[in-house]
FIGUVO-556901 format. One record per residue (C-alpha): residue in three letters; x, y, z. Coordinates in Angstrom, 3 decimals, m for minus. Example, Ala and Ser with C-alpha at 12.3 -4.5 7.8 and 13.67 -1.06 7.14 Angstrom:
! residues 2
Ala;12.300;m4.500;7.800
Ser;13.670;m1.060;7.140
//
This chain:
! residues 592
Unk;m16.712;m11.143;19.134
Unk;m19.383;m10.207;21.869
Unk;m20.109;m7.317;19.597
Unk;m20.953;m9.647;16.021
Unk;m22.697;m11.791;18.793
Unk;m26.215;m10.439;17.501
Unk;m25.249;m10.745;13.415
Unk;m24.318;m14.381;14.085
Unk;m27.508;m15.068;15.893
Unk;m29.570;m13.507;13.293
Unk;m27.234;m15.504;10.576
Unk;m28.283;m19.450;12.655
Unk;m31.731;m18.248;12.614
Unk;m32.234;m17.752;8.835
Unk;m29.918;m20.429;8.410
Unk;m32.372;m22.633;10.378
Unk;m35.714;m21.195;9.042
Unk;m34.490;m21.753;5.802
Unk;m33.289;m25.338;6.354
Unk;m37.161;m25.662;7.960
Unk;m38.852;m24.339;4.968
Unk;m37.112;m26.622;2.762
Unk;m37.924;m29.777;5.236
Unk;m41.696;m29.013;3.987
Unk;m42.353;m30.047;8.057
Unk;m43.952;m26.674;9.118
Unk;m46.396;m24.638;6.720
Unk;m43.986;m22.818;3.773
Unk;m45.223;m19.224;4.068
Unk;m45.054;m18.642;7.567
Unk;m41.652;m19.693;8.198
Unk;m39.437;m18.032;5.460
Unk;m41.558;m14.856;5.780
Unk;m41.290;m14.566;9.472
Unk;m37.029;m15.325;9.374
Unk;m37.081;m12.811;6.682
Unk;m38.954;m9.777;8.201
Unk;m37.152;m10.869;11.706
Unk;m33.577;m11.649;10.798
Unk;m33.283;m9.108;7.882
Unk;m34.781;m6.163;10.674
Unk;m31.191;m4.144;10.432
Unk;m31.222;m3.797;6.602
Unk;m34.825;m2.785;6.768
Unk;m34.234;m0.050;9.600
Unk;m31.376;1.006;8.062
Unk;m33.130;1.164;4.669
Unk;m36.021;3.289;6.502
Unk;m33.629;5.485;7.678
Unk;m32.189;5.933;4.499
Unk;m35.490;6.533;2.856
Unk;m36.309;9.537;6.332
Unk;m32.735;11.127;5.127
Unk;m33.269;11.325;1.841
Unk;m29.738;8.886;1.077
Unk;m29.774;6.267;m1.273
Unk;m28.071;3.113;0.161
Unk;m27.302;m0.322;m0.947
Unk;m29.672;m1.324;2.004
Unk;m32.636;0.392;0.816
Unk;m32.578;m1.215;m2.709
Unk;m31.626;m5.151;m1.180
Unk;m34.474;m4.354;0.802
Unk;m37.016;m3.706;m1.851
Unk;m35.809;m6.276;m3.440
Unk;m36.693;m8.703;m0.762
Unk;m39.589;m7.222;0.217
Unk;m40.730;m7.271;m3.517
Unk;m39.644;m10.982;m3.831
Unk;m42.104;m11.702;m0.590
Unk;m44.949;m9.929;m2.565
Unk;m44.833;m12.357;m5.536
Unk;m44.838;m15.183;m3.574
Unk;m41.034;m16.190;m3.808
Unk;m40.404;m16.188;m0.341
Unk;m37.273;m18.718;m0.077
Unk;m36.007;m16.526;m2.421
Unk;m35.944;m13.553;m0.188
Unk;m34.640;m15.752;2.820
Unk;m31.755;m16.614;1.029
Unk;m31.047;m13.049;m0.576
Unk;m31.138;m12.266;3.314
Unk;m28.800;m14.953;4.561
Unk;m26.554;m14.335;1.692
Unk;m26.709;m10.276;2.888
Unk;m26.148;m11.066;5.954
Unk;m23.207;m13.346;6.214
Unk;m21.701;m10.762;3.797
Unk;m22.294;m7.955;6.241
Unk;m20.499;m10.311;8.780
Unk;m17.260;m10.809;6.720
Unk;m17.354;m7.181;6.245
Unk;m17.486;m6.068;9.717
Unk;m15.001;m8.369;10.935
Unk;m12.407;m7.606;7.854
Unk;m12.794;m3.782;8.683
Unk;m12.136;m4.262;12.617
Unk;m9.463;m6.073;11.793
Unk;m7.837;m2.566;10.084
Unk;m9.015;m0.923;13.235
Unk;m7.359;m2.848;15.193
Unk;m4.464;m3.039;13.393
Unk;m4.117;0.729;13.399
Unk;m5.502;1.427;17.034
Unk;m3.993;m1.404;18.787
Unk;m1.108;0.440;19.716
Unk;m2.209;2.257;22.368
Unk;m2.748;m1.215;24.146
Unk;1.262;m0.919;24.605
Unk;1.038;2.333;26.257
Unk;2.447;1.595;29.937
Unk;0.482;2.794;32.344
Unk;2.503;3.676;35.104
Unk;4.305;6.609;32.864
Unk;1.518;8.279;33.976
Unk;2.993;8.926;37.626
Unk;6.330;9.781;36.636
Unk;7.652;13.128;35.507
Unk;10.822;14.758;33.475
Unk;14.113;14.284;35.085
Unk;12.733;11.012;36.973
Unk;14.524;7.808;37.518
Unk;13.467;4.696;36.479
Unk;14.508;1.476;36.469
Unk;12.955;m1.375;33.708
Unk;13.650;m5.195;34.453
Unk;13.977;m7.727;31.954
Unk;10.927;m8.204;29.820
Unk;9.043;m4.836;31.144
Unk;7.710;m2.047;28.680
Unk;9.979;1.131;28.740
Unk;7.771;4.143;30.337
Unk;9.199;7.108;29.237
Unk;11.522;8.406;26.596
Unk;14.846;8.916;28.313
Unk;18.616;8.238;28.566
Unk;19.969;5.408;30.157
Unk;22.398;6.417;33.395
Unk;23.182;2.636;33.867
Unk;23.111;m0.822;32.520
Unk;23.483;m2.253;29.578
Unk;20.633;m4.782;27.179
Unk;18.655;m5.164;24.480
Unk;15.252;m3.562;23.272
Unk;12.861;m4.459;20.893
Unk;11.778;m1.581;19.393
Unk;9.640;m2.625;16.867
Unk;6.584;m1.164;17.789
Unk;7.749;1.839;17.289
Unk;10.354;1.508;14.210
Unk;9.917;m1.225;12.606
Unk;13.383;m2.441;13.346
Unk;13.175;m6.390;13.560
Unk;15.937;m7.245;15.182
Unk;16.457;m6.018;18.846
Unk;19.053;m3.097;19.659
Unk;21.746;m2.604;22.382
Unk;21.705;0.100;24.787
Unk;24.162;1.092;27.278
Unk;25.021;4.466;29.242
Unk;23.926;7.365;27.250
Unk;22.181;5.585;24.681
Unk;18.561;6.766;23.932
Unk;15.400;4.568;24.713
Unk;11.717;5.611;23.761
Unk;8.176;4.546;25.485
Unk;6.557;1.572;24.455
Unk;9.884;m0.332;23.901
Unk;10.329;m3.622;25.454
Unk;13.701;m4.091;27.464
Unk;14.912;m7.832;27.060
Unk;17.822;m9.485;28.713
Unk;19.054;m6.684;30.974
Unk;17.839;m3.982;33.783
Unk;18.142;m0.412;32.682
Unk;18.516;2.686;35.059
Unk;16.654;5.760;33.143
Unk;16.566;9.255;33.493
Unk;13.177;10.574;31.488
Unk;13.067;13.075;28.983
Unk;9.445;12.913;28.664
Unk;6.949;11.264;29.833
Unk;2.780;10.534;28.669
Unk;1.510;11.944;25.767
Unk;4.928;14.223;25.551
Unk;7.075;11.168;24.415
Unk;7.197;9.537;20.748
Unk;5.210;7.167;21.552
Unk;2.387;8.934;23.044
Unk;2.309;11.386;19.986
Unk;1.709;8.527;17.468
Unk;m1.150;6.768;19.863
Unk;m2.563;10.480;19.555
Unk;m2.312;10.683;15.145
Unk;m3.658;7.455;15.293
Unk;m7.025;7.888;17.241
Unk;m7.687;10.638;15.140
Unk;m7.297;9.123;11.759
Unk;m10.420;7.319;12.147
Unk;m11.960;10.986;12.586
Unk;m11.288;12.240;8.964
Unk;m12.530;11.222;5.981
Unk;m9.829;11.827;2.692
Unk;m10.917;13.087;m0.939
Unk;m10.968;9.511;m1.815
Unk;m13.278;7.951;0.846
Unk;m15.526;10.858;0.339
Unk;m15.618;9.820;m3.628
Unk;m16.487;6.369;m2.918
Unk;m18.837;7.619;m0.888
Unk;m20.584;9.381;m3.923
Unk;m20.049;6.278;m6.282
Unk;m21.684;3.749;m3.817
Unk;m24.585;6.324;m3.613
Unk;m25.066;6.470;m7.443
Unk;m24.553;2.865;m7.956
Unk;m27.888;2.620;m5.924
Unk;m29.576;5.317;m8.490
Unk;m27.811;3.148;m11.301
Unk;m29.504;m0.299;m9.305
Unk;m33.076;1.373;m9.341
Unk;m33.192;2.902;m12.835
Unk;m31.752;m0.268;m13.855
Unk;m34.225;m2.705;m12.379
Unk;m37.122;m0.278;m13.590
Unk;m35.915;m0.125;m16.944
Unk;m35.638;m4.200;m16.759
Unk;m39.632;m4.268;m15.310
Unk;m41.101;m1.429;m18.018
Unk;m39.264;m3.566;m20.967
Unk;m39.926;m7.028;m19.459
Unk;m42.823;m6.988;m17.505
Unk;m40.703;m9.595;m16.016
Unk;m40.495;m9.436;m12.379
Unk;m37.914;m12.201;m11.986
Unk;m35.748;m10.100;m14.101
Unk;m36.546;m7.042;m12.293
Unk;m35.658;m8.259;m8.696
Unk;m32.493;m9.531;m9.919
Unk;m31.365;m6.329;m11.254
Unk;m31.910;m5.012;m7.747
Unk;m29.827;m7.923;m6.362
Unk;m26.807;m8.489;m8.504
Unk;m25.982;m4.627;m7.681
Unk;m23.340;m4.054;m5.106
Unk;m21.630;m1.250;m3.853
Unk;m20.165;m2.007;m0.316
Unk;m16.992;m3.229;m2.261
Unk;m16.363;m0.045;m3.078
Unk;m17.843;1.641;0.203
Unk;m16.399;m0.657;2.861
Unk;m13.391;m1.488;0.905
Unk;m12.287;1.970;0.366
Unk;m11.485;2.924;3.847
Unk;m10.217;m0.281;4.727
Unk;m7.589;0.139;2.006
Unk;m6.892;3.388;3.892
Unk;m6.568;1.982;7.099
Unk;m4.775;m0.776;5.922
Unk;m2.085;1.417;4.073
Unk;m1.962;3.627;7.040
Unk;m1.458;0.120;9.374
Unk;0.872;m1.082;6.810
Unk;3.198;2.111;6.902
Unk;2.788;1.987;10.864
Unk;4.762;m1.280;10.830
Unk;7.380;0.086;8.611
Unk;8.114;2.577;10.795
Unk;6.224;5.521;9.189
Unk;3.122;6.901;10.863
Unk;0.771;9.069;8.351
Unk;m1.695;11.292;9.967
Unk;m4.311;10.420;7.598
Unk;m5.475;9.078;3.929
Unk;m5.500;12.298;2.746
Unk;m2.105;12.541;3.055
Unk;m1.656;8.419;1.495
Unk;m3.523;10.589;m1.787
Unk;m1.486;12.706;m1.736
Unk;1.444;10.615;m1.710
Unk;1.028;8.399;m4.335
Unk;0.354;11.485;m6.455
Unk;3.648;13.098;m5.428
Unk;6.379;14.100;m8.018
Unk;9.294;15.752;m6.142
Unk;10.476;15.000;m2.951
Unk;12.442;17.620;m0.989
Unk;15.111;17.329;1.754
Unk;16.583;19.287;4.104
Unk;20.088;18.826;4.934
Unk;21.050;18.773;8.194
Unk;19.512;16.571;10.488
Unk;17.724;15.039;7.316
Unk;20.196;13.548;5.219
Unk;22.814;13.803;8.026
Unk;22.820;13.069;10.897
Unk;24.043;16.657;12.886
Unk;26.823;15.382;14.414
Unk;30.329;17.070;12.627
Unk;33.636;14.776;12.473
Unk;36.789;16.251;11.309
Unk;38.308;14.526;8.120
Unk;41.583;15.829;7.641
Unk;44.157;18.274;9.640
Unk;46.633;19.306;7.321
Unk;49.959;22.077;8.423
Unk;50.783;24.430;5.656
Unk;54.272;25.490;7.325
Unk;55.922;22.380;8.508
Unk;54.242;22.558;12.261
Unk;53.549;18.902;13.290
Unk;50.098;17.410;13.260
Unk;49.565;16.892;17.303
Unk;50.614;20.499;17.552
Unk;48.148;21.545;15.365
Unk;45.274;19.902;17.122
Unk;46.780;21.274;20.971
Unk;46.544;24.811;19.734
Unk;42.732;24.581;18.020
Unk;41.681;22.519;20.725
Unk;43.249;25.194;22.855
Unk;41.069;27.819;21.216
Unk;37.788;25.725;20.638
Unk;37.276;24.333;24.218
Unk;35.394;27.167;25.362
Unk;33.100;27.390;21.926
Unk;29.595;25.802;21.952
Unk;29.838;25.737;17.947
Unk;29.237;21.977;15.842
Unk;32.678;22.678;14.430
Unk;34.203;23.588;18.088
Unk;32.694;19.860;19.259
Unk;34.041;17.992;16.310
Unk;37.810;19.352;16.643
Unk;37.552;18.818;20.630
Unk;36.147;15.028;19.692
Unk;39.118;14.460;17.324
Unk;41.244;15.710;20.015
Unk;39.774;13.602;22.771
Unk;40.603;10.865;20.436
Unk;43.965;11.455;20.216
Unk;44.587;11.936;23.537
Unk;45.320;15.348;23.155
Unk;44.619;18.232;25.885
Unk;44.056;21.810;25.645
Unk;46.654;23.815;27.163
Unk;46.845;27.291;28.954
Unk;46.441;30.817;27.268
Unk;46.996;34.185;28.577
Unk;44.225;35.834;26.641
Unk;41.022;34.766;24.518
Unk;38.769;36.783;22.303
Unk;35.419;35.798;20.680
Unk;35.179;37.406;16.772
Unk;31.045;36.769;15.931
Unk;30.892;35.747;12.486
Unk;34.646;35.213;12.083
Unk;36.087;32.890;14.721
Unk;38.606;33.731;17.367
Unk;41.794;34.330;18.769
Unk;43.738;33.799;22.204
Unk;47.724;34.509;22.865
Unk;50.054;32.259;24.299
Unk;53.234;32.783;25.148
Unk;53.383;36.488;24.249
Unk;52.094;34.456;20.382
Unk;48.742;35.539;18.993
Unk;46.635;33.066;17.269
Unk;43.393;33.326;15.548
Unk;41.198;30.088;14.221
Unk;38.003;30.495;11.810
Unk;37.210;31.079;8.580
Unk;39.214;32.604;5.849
Unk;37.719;36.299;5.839
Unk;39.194;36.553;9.336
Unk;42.602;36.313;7.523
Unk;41.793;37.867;5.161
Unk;40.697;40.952;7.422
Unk;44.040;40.351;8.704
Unk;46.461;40.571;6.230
Unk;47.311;36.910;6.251
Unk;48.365;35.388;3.139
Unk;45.959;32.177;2.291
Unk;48.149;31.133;m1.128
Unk;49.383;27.627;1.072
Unk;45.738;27.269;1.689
Unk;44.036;27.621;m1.107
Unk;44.306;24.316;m3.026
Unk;43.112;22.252;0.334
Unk;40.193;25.087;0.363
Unk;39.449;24.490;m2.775
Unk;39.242;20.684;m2.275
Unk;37.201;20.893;1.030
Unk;34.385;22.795;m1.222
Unk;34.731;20.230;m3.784
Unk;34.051;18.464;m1.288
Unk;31.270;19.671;0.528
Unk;33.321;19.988;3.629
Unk;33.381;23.080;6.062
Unk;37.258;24.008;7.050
Unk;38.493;25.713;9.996
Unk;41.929;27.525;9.553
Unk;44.354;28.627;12.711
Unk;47.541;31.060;12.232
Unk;49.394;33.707;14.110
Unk;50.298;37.482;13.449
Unk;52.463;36.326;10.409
Unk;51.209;33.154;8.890
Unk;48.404;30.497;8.015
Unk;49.694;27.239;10.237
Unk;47.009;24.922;9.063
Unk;43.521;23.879;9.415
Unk;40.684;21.128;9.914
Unk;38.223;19.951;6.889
Unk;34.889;18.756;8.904
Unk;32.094;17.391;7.109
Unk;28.356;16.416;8.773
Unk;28.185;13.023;8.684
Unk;25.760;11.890;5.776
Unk;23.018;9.131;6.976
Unk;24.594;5.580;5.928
Unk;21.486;4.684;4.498
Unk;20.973;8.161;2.170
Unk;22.053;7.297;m0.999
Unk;20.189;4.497;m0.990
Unk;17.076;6.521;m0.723
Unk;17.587;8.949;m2.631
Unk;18.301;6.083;m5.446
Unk;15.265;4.233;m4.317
Unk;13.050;7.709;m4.706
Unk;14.318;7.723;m8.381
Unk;13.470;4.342;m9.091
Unk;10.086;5.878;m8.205
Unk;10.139;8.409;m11.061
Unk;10.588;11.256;m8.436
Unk;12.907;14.269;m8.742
Unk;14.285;14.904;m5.860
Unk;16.246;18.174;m4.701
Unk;18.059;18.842;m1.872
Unk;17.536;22.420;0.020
Unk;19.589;23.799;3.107
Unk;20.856;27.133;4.933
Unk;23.945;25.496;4.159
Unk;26.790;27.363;2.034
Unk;26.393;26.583;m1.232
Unk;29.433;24.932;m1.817
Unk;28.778;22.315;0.798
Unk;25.305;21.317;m0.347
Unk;26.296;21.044;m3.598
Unk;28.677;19.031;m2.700
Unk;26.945;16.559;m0.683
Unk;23.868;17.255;m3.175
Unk;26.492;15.633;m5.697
Unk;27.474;12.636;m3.414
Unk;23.996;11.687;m3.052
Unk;23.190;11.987;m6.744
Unk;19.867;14.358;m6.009
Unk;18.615;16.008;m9.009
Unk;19.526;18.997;m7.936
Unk;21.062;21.160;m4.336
Unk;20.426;24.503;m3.929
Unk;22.552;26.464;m0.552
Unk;21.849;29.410;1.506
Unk;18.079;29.471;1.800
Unk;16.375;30.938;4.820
Unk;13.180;29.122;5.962
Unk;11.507;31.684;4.289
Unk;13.207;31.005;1.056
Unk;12.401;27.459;1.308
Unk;8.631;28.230;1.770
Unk;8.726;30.357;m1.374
Unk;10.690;27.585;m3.589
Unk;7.752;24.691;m2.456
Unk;4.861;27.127;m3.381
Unk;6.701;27.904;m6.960
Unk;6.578;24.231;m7.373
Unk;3.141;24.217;m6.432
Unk;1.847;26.835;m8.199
Unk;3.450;24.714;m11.315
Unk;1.136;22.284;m10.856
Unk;3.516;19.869;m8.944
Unk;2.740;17.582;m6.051
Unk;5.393;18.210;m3.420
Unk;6.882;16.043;m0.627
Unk;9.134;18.133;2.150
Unk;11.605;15.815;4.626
Unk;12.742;17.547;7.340
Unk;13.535;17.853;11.522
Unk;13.945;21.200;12.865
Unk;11.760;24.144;14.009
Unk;13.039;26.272;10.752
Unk;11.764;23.311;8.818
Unk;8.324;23.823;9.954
Unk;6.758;25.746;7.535
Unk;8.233;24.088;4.559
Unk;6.674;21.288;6.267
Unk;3.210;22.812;6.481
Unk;3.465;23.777;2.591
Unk;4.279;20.510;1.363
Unk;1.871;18.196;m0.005
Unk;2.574;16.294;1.998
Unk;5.751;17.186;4.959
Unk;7.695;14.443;6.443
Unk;9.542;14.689;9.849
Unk;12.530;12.635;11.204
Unk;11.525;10.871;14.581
Unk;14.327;12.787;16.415
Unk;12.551;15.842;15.074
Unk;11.233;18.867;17.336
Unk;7.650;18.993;18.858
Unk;7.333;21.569;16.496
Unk;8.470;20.402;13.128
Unk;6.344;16.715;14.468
Unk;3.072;18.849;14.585
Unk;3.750;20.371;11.412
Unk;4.681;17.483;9.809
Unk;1.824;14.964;7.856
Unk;4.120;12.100;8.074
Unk;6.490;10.564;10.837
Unk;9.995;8.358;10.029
Unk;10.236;6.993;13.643
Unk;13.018;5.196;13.290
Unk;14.609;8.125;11.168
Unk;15.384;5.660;8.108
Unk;15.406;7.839;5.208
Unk;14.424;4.766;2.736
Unk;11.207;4.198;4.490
Unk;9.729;7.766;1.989
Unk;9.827;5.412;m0.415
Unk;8.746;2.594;0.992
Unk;5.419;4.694;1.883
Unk;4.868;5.891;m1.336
Unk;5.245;2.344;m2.722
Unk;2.877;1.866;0.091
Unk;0.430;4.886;m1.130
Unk;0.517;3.488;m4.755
Unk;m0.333;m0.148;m4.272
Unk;m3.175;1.213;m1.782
Unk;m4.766;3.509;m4.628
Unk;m4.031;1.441;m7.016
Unk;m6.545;m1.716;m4.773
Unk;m8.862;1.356;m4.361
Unk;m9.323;1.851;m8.501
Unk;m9.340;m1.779;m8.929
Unk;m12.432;m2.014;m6.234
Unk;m13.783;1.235;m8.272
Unk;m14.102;0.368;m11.541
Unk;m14.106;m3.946;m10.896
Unk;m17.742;m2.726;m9.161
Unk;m18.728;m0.801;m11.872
Unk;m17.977;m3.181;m14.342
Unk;m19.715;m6.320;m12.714
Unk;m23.038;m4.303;m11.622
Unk;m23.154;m3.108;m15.453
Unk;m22.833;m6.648;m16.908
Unk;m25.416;m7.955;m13.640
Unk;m27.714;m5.861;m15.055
Unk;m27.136;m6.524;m18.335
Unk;m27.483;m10.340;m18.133
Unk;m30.720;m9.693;m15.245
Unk;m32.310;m7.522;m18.261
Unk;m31.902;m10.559;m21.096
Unk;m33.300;m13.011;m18.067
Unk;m30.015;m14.979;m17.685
Unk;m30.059;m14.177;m14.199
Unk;m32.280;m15.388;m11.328
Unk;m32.801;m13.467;m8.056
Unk;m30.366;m16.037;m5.834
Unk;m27.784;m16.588;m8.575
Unk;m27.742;m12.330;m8.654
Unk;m27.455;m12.773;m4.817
Unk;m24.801;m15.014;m4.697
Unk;m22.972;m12.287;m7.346
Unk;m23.615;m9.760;m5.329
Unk;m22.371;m11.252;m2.248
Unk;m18.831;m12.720;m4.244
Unk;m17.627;m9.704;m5.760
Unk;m18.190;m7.889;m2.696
Unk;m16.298;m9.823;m0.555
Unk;m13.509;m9.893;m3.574
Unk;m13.395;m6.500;m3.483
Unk;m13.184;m6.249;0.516
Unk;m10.341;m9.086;0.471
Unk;m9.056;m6.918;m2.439
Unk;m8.396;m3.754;0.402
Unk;m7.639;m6.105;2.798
Unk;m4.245;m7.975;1.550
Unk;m2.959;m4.424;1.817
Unk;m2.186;m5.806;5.554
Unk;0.018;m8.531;4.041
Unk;3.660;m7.754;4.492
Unk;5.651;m7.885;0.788
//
């Protein structure tokens, strides 16, 4: 407030001249003319500057037409065209902090003792404190609000192992944490750092309003002089000056940005700037990665079947037996299903790793080999018991893992990456959006088409280097489509960077988050949709400021020509559908 301190003393002092000049107490010239020149100083500086730059602005033409409506004697007249200005350039200023703040005031949650404490550090948060750091909790167990950072409403529980992220807010319990990272390295601290620069760029769209406000002040002058060489009426001509605006479309344009942008930031989805809002709302074909994107990395076996009579617990001691050494997804979800059964690995006498194939390890003077069917294959091993449940598990999408010895196939695991619960639903939402959407991945091709199937995507395409992905996006783009990318690893980085606009998972890499245009922090696939519902309405307020300004300056200037208009009932017009246009851009902040 200390900073509209000025504008609001400015505002009382025309608003008291003016009530003085109408008393008739105090001589009528000296007053109004005075509280004009004084109180209306800003528009007339900025107008001089205007006229020293050689850019036409809405204040240079407001202020020849107060200046012009002091030289034929109306000088109430030009008080009130200045008060009106003036509260209008209040409204405005306040409105469009408001979207600043809204978008900046993050960093206000930032806590500031993160700053002292470094990876591999252990903190401890009481009850009601900010979390610090991103990191995993060694001990406790509460609940967090996290909706500063995703959107999430309702608070979430956290125990031993459970991730927490900076900026959080831990509720009911205390929390022992080890950090991850710390500063400007955690989630947090990379969306404070997107959002201080937004306000640095300038998209395609603010730079066109930019243009239109400019010309609507050429379309003001050649208007008004058109009205004066016709009329010879000055009235007239004063009020075609007046009843044009063009801050509606100005002001309002960028606060529609940065309300779209603070809008999204509450959902959960940072965007990096309104270019990439444009660009959004124009998009027609969203692309996602697979792993990581619509799953969530993290393999589960789904079946363990014996093709030879060999009882399911058996099964399970002998792969465990020959995965517990292997760092491999597939390796971790047979040793989880295990684990679950209660089931332990036992001894071997001799273990061999087979890159590309699988392995193999004798017990009991018995050789066994697990992976995929080419290593039988390669072996001589007959797959005919096999081959239905193979062919079901790529029906499927599912990956399979076979084990058998010298002679036989014994049996196998189908494992499947878990698919996101919430996946289908945004891939139908995305639809309901008019979007095609396809679904890329390094993936075998059975399993992504698959899971492509599941999820009803337009269309899944499997084994595709990053390279290959690059090369499909810039075929689509070369076809004149507008491309969104969705992804969360480093390979997915320059898919990313070709998109029209790239999206990355909040869980994703530094690398693939730099790359990236767009940030899911809370990793909800739906929220693409809801920002490009988002991006639509936003553009959508942004035409209706567009041509709702160009339609009531041409009919202001119409009716000013025919004399229908005087100078304070253009004012007041001016003023109104300005500040309808602002309030237009700024409902965008509404929730719903």
């Amino acid at each position: 407030m200390k900073y509209h301190l000025s504008d609001l003393i400015r505002i009382a002092g025309a608003a008291l001249a003016l009530a003085l000049s109408l008393s008739g107490y105090l001589p009528y010239i000296i007053i109004p003319v005075a509280a004009t020149l004084i109180c209306g100083y800003p528009m007339f500086k900025e107008a001089f500057d205007a006229i020293r730059e050689r850019h036409m602005t809405m204040e240079l033409s407001m202020s020849i037409a107060v200046l012009a409506t002091l030289l034929v004697g109306q000088y109430t007249t030009g008080l009130v065209i200045t008060l009106f200005v003036l509260v209008a350039e209040l409204l405005e200023h306040l409105i469009v902090d408001r979207g600043r703040d809204a978008l900046t005031g993050l960093a206000a949650l930032m806590p500031q003792t993160a700053k002292d404490l470094q990876p591999g550090d252990t903190v401890v948060v009481k009850p009601g404190s900010h979390i610090p750091v991103d990191g995993i909790v060694l001990k406790g167990n509460s609940f967090v609000n996290q909706a500063a950072i995703t959107g999430e409403s309702l608070p979430v529980e956290k125990s031993i192992n459970s991730e927490v992220l900076a900026g959080t807010i831990n509720q009911d319990g205390v929390l022992e944490i080890i950090a991850t990272s710390v500063g400007k390295d955690t989630i947090f601290g990379r969306i404070i750092g997107v959002m201080e620069s937004i306000q640095a760029t300038q998209s395609p769209i603010e730079k066109t309003a930019d243009k239109l406000a400019a010309r609507l002040v050429y379309f003001a002058l050649g208007g008004a002089l058109i009205t004066y060489l016709v009329t010879h009426n000055i009235n007239a001509t004063i009020s075609a000056l007046v009843v044009t605006g063009a801050c509606g479309v100005a002001a309002g344009t960028p606060l529609a940005i940065l309300a779209g942008i603070g809008r999204a930031a509450r959902e959960g989805v940072v965007i990096k700037g309104g270019v990439y809002l444009e660009q959004l709302a124009q998009a027609d074909t969203v692309i996602l990665d697979k792993t990581g994107t619509l799953t969530l990395n993290k393999a589960v076996v789904t079946d363990v079947t014996s093709f030879n009579g060999i009882g399911r617990n058996m099964l399970l001691t002998l792969l465990s037996t020959g995965e517990q050494h292997s760092d491999h997804p597939l390796a971790a979800a047979i040793m989880d299903a295990a684990k679950k059964e209660a089931i332990l690995p036992v001894d071997y006498d001799t273990y061999n790793y087979l890159p590309g194939k699988g392995l193999e390890f004798s017990r009991q003077n018995t050789r066994y080999l697990i992976g995929n069917a080419g290593l039988f294959t390669e072996n001589n091993i007959n797959l005919h018991a096999a081959e239905q449940w193979l062919d079901t598990a790529r029906q499927n999408g599912e990956s399979t893992v076979l084990i058998g010895n010298d002679q036989h196939i014994l049996g196998g695991a189908r494992i499947i990456d878990v698919v996101r619960s919430e996946a289908c639903e945004a891939i139908s939402d995305l639809h309901d959006h008019h979007l095609r959407t396809i679904l890329l991945s390094g993936d075998n091709t059975a399993s992504v088409a698959g899971i492509g199937k599941s999820l009803r995507v337009d269309e899944a395409v499997g084994n595709l280097l990053p390279t290959d992905k690059l090369g499909y996006i810039s075929s689509l783009k070369s076809r004149g489509h507008k491309v969104i990318m969705v992804g969360d690893g480093i390979n997915d980085a320059p898919a990313l960077m070709e998109a029209n606009v790239g999206i990355a998972m909040g869980t994703s890499s530094h690398v693939a988050f730099e790359s990236a245009d767009m940030v899911l922090t809370n990793n909800d696939l739906r929220k693409v949709a809801t920002a490009i519902a988002i991006a639509k309405k936003c553009m959508n307020v942004i035409q209706f400021n567009f041509w709702g300004t160009i339609i009531v300056d041409a009919i202001g200037i119409v009716l000013a020509f025919l004399g229908y208009l005087s100078p304070m009932t253009a004012a007041m017009i001016h003023v109104g559908s300005e500040l309808i246009f602002i309030l237009n851009a700024a409902r965008l902040f509404r929730k719903g």
